[in-house]
C-alpha positions as CSV (number, residue, x, y, z in Angstrom):
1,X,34.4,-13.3,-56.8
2,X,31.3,-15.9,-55.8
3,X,28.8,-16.2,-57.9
4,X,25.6,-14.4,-57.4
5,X,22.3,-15.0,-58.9
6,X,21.8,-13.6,-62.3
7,X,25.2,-12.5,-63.0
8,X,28.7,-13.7,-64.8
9,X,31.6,-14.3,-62.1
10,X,33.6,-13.3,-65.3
11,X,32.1,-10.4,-65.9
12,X,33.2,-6.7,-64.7
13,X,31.7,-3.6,-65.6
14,X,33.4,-0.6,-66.9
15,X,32.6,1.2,-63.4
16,X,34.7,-1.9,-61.2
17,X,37.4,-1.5,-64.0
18,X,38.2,2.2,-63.0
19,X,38.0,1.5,-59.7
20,X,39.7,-1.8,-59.0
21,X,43.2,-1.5,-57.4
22,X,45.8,-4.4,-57.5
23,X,45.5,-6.6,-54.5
24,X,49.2,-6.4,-54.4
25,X,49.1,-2.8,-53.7
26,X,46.6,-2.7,-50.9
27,X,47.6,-3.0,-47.1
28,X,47.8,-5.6,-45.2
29,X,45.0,-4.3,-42.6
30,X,42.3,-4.0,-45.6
31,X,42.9,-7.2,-47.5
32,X,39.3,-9.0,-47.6
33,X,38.8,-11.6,-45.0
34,X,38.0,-15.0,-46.7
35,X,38.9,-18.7,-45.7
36,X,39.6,-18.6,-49.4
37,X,42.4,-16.6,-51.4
38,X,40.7,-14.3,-54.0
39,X,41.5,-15.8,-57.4
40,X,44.2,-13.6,-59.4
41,X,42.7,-11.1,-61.8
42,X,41.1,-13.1,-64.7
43,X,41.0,-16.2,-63.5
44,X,37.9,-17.9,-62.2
45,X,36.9,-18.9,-58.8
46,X,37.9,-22.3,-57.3
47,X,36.0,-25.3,-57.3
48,X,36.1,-24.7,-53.3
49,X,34.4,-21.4,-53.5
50,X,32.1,-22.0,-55.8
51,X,31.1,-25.3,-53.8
52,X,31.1,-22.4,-50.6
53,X,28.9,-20.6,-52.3
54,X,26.4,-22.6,-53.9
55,X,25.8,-23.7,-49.9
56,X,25.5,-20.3,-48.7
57,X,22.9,-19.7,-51.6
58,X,21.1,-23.2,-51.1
59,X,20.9,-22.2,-46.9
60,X,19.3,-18.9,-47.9
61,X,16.4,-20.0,-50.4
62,X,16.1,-22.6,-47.4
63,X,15.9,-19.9,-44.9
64,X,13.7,-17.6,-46.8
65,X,11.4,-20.7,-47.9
66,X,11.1,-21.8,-44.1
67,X,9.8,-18.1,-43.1
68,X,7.0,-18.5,-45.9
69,X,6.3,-21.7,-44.6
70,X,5.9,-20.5,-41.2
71,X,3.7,-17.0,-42.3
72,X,1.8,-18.9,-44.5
73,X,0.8,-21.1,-41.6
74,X,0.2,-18.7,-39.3
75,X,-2.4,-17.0,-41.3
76,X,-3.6,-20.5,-42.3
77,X,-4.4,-20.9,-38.5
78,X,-5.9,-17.6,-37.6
79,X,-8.2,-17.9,-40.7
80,X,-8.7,-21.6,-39.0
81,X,-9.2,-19.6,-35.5
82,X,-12.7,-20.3,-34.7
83,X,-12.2,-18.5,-31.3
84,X,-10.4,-15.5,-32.6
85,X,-13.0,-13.1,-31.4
86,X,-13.0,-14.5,-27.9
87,X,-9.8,-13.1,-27.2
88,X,-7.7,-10.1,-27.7
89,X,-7.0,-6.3,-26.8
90,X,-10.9,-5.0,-25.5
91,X,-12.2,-2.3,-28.0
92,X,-14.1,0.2,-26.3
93,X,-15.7,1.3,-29.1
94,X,-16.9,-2.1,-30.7
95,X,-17.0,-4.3,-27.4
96,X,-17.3,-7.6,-26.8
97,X,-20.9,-9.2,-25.5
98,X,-20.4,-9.9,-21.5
99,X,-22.6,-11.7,-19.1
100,X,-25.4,-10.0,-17.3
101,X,-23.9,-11.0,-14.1
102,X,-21.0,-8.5,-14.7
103,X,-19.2,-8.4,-11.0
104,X,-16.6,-7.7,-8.6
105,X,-14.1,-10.8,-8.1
106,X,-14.9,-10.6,-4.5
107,X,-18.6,-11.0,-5.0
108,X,-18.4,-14.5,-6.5
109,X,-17.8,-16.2,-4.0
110,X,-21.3,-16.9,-3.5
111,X,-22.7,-17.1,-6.9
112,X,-24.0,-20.5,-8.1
113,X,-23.0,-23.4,-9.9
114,X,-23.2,-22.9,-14.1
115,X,-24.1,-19.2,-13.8
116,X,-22.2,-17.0,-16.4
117,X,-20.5,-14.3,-14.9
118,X,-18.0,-11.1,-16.4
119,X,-15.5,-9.3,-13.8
120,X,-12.2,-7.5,-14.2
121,X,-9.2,-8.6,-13.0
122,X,-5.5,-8.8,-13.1
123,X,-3.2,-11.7,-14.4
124,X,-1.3,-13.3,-11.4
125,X,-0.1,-16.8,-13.1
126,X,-0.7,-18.0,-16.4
127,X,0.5,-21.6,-17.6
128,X,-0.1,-23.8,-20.7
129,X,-0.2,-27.3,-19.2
130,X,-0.7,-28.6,-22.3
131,X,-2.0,-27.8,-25.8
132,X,-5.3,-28.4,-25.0
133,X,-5.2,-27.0,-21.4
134,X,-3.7,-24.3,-19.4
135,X,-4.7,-22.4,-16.5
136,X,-4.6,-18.6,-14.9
137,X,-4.8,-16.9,-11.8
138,X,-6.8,-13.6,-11.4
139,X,-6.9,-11.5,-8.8
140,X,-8.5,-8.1,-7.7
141,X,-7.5,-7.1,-4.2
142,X,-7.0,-9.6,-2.0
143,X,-9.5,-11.9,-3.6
144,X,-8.2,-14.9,-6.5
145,X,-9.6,-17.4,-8.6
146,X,-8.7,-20.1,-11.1
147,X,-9.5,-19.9,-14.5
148,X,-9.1,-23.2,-16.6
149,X,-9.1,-22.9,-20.2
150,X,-10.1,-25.6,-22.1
151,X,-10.1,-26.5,-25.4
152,X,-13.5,-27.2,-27.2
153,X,-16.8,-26.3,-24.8
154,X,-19.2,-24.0,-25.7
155,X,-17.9,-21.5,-27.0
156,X,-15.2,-23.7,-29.2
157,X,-12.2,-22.4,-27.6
158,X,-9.2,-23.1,-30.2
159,X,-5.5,-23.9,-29.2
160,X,-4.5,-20.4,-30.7
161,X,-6.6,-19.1,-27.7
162,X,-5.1,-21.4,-24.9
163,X,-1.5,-20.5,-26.3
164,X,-2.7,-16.3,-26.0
165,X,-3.9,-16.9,-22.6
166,X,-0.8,-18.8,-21.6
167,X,1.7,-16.0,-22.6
168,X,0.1,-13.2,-20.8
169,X,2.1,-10.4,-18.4
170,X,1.4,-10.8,-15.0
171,X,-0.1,-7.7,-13.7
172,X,-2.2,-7.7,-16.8
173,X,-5.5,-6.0,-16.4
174,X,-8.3,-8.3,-18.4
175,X,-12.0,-8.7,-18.9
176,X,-12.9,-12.8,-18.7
177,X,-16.4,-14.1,-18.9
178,X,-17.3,-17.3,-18.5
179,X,-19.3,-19.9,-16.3
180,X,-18.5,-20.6,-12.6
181,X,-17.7,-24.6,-11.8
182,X,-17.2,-26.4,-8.7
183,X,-13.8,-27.6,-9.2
184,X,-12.7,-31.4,-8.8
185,X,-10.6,-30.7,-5.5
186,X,-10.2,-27.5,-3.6
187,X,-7.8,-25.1,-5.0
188,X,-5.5,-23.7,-2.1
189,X,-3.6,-21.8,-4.1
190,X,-7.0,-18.9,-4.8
191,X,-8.9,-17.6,-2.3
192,X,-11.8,-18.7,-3.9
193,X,-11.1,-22.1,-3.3
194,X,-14.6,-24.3,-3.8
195,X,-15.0,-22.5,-7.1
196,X,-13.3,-22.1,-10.4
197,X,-14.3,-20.1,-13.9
198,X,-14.5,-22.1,-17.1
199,X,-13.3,-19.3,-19.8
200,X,-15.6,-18.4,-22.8
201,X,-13.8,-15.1,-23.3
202,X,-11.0,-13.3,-22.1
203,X,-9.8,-9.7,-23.0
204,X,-7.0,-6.9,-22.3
205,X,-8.1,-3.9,-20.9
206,X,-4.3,-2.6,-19.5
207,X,-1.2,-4.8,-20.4
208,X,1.5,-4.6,-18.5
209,X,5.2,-5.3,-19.6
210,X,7.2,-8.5,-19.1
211,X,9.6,-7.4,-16.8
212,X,8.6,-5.5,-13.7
213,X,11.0,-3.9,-11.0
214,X,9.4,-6.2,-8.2
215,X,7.1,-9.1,-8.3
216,X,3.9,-9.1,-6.8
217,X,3.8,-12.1,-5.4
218,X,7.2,-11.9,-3.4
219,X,5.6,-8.3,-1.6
220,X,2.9,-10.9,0.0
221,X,4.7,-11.2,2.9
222,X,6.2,-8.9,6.1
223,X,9.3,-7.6,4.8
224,X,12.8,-8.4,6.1
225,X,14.2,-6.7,9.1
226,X,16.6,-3.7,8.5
227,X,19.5,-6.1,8.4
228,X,17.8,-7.8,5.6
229,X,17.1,-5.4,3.8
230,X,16.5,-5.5,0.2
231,X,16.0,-9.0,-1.1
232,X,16.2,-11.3,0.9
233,X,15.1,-14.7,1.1
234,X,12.7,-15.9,3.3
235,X,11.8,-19.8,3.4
236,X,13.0,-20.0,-0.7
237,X,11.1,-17.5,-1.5
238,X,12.2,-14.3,-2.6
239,X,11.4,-11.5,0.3
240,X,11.5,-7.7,-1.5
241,X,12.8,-5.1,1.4
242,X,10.5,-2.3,2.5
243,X,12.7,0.2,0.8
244,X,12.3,-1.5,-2.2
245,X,8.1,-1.8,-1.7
246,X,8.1,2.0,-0.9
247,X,9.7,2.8,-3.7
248,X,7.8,0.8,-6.1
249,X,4.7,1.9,-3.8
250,X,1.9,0.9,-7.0
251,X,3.0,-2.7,-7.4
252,X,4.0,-3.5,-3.9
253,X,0.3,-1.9,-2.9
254,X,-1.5,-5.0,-5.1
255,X,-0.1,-7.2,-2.7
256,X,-3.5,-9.3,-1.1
257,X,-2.2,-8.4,2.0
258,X,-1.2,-4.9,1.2
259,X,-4.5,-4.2,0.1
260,X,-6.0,-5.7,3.4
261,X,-4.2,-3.4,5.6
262,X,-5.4,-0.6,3.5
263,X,-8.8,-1.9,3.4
264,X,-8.4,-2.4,7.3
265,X,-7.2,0.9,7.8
266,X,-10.5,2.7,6.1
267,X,-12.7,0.2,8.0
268,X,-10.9,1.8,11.3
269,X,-12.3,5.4,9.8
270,X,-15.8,4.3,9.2
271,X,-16.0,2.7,13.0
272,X,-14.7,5.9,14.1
273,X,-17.3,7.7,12.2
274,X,-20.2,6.0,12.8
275,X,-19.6,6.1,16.4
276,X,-19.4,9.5,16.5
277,X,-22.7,10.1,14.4
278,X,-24.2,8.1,16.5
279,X,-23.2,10.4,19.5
280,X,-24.4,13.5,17.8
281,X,-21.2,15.1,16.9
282,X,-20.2,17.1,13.9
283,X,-17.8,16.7,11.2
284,X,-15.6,19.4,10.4
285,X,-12.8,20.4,8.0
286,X,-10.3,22.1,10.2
287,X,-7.3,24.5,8.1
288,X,-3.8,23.0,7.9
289,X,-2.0,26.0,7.3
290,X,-1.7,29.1,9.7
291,X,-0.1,32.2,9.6
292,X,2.1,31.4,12.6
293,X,4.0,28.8,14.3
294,X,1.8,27.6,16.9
295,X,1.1,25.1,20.0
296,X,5.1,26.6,21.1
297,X,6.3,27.0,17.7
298,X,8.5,23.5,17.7
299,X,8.8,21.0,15.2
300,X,6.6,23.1,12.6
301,X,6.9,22.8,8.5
302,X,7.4,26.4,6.9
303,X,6.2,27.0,3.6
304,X,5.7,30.1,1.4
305,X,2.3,31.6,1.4
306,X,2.6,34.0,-1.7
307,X,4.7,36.7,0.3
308,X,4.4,35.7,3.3
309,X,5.5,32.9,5.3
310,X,2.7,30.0,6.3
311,X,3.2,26.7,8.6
312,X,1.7,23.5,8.2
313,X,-0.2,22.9,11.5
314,X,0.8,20.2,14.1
315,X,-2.9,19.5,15.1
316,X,-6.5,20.6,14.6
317,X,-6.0,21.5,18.2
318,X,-7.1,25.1,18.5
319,X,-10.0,25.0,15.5
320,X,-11.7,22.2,17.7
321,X,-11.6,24.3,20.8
322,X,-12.8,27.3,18.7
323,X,-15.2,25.1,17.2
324,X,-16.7,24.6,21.0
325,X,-16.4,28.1,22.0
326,X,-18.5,28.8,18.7
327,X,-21.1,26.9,20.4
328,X,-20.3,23.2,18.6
329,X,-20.7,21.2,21.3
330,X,-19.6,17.9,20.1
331,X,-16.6,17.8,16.9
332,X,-14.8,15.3,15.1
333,X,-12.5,15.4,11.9
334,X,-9.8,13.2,10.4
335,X,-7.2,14.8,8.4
336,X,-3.5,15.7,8.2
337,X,-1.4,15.8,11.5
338,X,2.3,17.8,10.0
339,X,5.3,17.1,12.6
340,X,9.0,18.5,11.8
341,X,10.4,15.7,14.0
342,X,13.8,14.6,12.7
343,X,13.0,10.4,14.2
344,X,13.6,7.7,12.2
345,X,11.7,5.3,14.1
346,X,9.3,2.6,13.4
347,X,6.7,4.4,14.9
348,X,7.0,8.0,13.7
349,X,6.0,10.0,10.6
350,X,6.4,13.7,9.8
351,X,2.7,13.2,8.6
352,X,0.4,10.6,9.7
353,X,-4.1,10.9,9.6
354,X,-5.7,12.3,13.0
355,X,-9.1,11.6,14.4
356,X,-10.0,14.3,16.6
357,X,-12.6,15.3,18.9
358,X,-13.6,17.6,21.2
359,X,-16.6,17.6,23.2
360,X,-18.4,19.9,26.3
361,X,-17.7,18.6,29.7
362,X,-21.0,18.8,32.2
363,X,-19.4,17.7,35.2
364,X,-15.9,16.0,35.0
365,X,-13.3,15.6,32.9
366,X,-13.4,11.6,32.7
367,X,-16.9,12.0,30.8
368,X,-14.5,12.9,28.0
369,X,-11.9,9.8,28.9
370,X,-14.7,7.3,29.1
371,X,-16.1,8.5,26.0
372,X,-12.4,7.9,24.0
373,X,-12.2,4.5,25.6
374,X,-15.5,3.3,24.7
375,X,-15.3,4.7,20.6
376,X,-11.6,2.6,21.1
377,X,-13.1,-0.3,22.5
378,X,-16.4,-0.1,19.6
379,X,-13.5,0.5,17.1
380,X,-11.8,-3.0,18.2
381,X,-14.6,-4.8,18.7
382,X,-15.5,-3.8,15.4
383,X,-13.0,-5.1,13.8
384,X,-12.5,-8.5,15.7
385,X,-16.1,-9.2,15.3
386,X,-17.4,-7.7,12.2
387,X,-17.2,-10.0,8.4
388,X,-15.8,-8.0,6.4
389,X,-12.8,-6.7,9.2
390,X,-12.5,-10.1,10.2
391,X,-11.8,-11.4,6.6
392,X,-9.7,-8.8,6.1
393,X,-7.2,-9.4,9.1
394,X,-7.3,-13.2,8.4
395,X,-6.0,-12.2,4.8
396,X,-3.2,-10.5,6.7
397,X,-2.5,-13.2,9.1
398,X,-2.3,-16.0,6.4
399,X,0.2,-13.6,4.3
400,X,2.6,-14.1,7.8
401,X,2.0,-11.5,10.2
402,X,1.6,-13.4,13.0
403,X,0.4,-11.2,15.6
404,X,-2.7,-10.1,13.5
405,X,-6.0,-11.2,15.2
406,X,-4.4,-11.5,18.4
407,X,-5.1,-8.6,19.6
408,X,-6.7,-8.6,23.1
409,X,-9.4,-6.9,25.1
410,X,-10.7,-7.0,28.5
411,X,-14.3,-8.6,28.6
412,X,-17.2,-6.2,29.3
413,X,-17.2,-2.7,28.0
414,X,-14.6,-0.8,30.1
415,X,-11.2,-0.2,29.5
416,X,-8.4,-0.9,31.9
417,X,-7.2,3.0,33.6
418,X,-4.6,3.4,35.6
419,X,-2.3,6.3,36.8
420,X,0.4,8.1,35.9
421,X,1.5,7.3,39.3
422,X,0.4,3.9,39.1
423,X,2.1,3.3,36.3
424,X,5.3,4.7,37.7
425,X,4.7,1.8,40.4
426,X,4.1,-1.1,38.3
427,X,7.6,-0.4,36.7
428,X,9.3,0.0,39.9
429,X,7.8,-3.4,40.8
430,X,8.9,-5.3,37.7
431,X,12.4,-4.4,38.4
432,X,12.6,-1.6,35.6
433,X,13.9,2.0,36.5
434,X,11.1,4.4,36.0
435,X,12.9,7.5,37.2
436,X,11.4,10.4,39.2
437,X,7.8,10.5,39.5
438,X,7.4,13.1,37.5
439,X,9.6,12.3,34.9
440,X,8.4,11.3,31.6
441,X,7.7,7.6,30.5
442,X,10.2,6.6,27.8
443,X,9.4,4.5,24.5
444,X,11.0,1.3,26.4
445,X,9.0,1.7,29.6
446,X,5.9,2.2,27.2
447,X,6.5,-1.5,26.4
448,X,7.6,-2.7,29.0
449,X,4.8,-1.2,30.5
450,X,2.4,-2.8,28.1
451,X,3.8,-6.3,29.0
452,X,3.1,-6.0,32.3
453,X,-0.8,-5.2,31.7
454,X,-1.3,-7.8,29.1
455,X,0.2,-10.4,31.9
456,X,-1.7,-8.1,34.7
457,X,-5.3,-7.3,33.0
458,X,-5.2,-9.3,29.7
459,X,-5.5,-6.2,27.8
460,X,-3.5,-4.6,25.0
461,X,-5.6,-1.6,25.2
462,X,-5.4,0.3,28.5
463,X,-5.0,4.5,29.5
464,X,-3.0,6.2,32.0
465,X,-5.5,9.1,33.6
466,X,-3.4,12.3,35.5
467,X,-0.3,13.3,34.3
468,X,2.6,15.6,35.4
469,X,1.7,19.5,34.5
470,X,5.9,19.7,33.4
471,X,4.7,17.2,30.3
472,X,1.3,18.6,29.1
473,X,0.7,21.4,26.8
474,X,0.1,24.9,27.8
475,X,-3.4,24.4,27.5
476,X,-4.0,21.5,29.5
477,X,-6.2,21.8,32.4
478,X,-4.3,21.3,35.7
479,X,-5.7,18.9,38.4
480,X,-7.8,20.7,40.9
481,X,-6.8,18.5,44.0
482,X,-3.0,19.0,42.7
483,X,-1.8,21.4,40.5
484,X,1.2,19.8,39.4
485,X,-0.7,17.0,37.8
486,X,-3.6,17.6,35.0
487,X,-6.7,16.3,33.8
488,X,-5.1,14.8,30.9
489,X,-4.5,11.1,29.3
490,X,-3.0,9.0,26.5
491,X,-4.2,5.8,25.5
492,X,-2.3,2.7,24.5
493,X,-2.1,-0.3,22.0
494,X,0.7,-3.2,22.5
495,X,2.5,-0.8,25.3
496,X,2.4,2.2,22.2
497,X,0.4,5.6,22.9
498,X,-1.7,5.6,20.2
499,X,-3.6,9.3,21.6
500,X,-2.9,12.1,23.9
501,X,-5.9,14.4,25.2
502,X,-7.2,16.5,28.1
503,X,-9.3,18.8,29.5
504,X,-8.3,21.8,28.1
505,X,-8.4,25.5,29.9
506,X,-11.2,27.1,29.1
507,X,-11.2,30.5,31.4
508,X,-9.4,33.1,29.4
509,X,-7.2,34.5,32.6
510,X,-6.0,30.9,33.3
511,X,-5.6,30.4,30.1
512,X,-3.2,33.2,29.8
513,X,-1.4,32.7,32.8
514,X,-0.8,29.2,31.5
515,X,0.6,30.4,28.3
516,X,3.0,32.8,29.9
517,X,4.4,30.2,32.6
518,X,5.2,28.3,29.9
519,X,7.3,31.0,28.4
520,X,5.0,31.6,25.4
521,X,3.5,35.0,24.7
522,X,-0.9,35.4,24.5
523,X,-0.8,38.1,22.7
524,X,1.5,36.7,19.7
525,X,0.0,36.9,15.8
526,X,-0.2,33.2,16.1
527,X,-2.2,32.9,19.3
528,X,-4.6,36.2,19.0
529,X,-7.5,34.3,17.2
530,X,-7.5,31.3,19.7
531,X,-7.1,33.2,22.8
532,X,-9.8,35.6,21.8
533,X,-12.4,32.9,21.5
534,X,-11.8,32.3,25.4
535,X,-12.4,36.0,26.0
536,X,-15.6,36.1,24.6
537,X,-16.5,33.3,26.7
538,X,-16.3,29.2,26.2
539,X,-17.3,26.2,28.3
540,X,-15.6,23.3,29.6
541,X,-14.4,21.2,27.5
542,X,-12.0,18.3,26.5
543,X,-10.6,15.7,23.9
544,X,-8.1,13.8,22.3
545,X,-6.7,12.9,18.9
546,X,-6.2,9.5,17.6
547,X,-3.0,8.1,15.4
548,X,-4.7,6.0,12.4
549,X,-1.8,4.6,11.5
550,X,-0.9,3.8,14.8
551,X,-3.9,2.0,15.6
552,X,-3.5,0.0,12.1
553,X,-0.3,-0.6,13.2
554,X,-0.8,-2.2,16.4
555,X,-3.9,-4.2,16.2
556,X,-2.5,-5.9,13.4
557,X,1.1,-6.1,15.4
558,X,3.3,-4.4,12.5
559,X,6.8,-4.5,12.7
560,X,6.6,-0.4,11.2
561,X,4.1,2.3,10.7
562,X,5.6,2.7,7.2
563,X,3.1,-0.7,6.3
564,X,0.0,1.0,8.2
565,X,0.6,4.0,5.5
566,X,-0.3,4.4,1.5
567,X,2.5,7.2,1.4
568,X,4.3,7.5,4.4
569,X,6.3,10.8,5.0
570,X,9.5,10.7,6.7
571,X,12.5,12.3,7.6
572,X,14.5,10.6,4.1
573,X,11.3,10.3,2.1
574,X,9.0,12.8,0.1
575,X,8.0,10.4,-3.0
576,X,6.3,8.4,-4.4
């Protein structure tokens, strides 16, 4: 046996005596491994186990001496830690002095030389260049700085502290103070670039964990094409799919350029809005359930209502018009649009945001189309020309979507309208089969189409005015010098309808004449309420809805919609 501390390798005790068995008698599978043969009973160990021994014992105390060492230091350095309360998890409950000047990331960008500052942001790089020196990266939205941490300064900031900073998790949420410095050379890597935070203090409000499921940094980019998808490499550096961003929707999202499009994408509502305040119309909260399928009953969601049966509604459609015959003149609302279409397109949801609006008609129809191309034209113009949209889409563009800021409008304040018929024409003259003139324009006409008025009108906004009766709703007003045409439009971005409205019907006979030449039955649960309204009298009227992914979609030039939306719907996807 080897010898052990504090004990007799000739010793036995009574209890190993009883149960010792010969080695002789055991079996060959449970004879004890050893490069050396156990000594026979009684005899002592070899000089070459001993020796064996004694090393193993020696390595131990050496082992075990080492780790004491080590602790001992440890503690001898974080008593030593002068900066020790500079850094850390954030106590809510005991916290940490912060500047006065406690602001957004985005905010400092103007802030002056020296001044002391606090914000909140997340960890995107951290590095220890040396043990006196390392660096970070924070960012909050779209907007980055450099942080240097430096030994010594101020505030004593300790090697212990530089070491801290350099280990942290990306995605790390943290609380920094410290005072804003002009750096020696611009920093192209941040988009704060002609300034750089000198760290007094630094804190963990969220940490994140070492390994995440995607990277950030690699989502900063258009993702690959559908026969790239998944990773894929683009210029050496790593390319994560759109399934893979969808999927991972709250990491992919903090993306700079993620978090442009969504920021673009809520400046698009606010143009919307404020145009239509400023035109005196009135916001409303329209239902998105009804008791019946309506609008023809096709490509409706059915969901139970209690005991009954309920359908998410296509469109705000018939609560606008209802809205007007109430005697709301002007009526706007952004909400839900619900489509049971089974396309698996770039360009089509089963939900997607509407902006709707009706309005009263005084004398013709197109005082409803010129008022939908000028709030189109104020929303574009808005964005090309206003800071904050501008900064936005130049985040985007710099992130490698090239067609973002591109987007072209005719000079002036009127839109380019043409025809139905017109349009048929131009495709006939470009060499593209357009069909019979009454037959519909498909999704590769649309673009060609688009092509052609870009080269034609630079212009990648334009409308088509009078279409065929055989492709409008049943409520669409028909065109009093033809009745196989209506007074009805749709409005394009980049050759891709981006709304469809009308004049609608507003006398209740036509109305219901309408309804039954399209094979659809007025006096149906699910059109009662709405044709009623006409009954009791309404005025003329007209309106459109707008696609708000659609138009974030195409003034930035987005490969798919699925980008333009925080949680896209689609025919394969109902999470996150």
């Amino acid at each position: 046996m080897p010898d052990t501390e504090g004990q007799n390798p000739n010793t036995t005790s009574h209890a190993e005596q009883i149960e010792q068995v010969p080695r002789s008698s055991m079996p060959l599978t449970e004879r004890p491994k050893s490069d050396e043969a156990a000594p026979p009973e009684g005899e002592k160990p070899s000089k070459s186990a001993l020796k064996k021994a004694a090393k193993e014992k020696e390595k131990a105390e050496k082992a075990a001496k080492r780790e004491q060492q080590e602790r001992e230091e440890k503690e001898k350095a974080a008593a030593n830690d002068t900066a020790s309360h500079l850094y850390g998890h954030l106590n809510y409950e005991n916290p940490p002095p912060f500047a006065e000047n406690f602001l957004d990331l985005g905010d400092l960008e103007g802030t002056e030389e020296n001044s002391r500052v606090t914000f909140e942001a997340r960890v995107g790089n951290a590095r220890v260049q040396s043990a006196k020196l390392g660096f970070l990266v924070l960012r909050d939205g779209f907007d980055s700085i450099q942080v240097v941490v430096a030994e010594g300064g101020g505030q004593s900031i300790s090697r212990q502290m530089i070491k801290w900073c350099g280990a942290l998790n990306t995605e790390s949420v943290v609380r920094v103070t410290g005072l804003v410095k002009a750096p020696k050379e611009e920093v192209k890597s941040t988009t704060i670039s002609h300034h750089e935070l000198h760290l007094e203090s630094i804190y963990i409000i969220a940490e994140a964990p070492e390994q995440l499921p995607i990277q950030v940094k690699d989502c900063n980019q258009p993702p690959p094409g559908e026969e790239e998808e998944g990773e894929a490499e683009k210029e050496g550096m790593p390319n994560v799919g759109l399934k893979a961003r969808l999927d991972n929707k709250v990491l992919s999202l903090r993306a700079p350029a993620s978090t442009a499009i969504r920021q673009l994408e809520s400046e698009v509502t606010r143009l919307f809005f404020e145009y239509m305040h400023e035109h005196k119309f009135t916001d409303i909260q329209p239902s998105y359930l009804a008791g019946a399928a309506t609008e023809g009953g096709a490509g409706v969601f059915e969901v139970k209502y209690f005991e009954d049966k309920a359908y998410l509604t296509q469109s705000p459609q018939f609560f606008k018009q209802m809205a007007i015959a109430g005697g709301m003149k002007r009526v706007f609302s952004k909400g839900p649009v619900f489509r049971a279409e089974n396309s698996n397109t770039k360009r089509h949801l089963t939900e997607f945001t509407g902006l709707d609006f009706e309005m009263t008609i005084r004398h013709h129809y197109h005082e409803v189309l010129s008022f939908g191309e000028s709030l189109m034209i104020y929303i574009i113009r808005g964005l090309q020309t206003q800071d904050y949209p501008k900064k936005l889409t130049k985040t985007i563009k710099e992130a490698g979507y090239p067609e973002a800021g591109t987007f072209q409008l005719p000079p002036g304040d009127k839109a380019v309208r043409i025809t139905f018929a017109e349009a048929k024409t131009l495709l006939s003259e470009a060499g593209i089969e357009s069909g019979e003139p009454h037959s519909d324009i498909d999704t590769a006409q649309e673009k060609a189409l688009g092509k052609i008025m870009l080269e034609k009108h630079d212009t990648d906004f334009y409308t088509i005015d009078q279409y065929p009766r055989a492709l409008r709703p049943f409520y669409t007003h028909p065109a009093p010098h033809d009745p196989a045409l209506t007074n009805s439009y749709d409005f394009f971005m980049r050759g891709q309808e981006i709304l469809s409205g009308a004049q609608r019907i507003h006398a209740h006979a036509d109305l219901l004449a309408s309804m039954r030449d399209k094979g659809l039955g007025p006096h149906d649960e699910g059109f009662r309420h709405y044709t009623e309204a006409f009954r009791w009298g309404c005025p003329p009227h007209g309106g459109g809805g707008l696609g708000l992914n659609r138009i974030v979609q195409y003034f930035l030039g987005l490969n798919n919609i699925r980008e333009a939306t925080l949680f896209p719907r689609d025919p394969g996807r109902l999470a996150p």
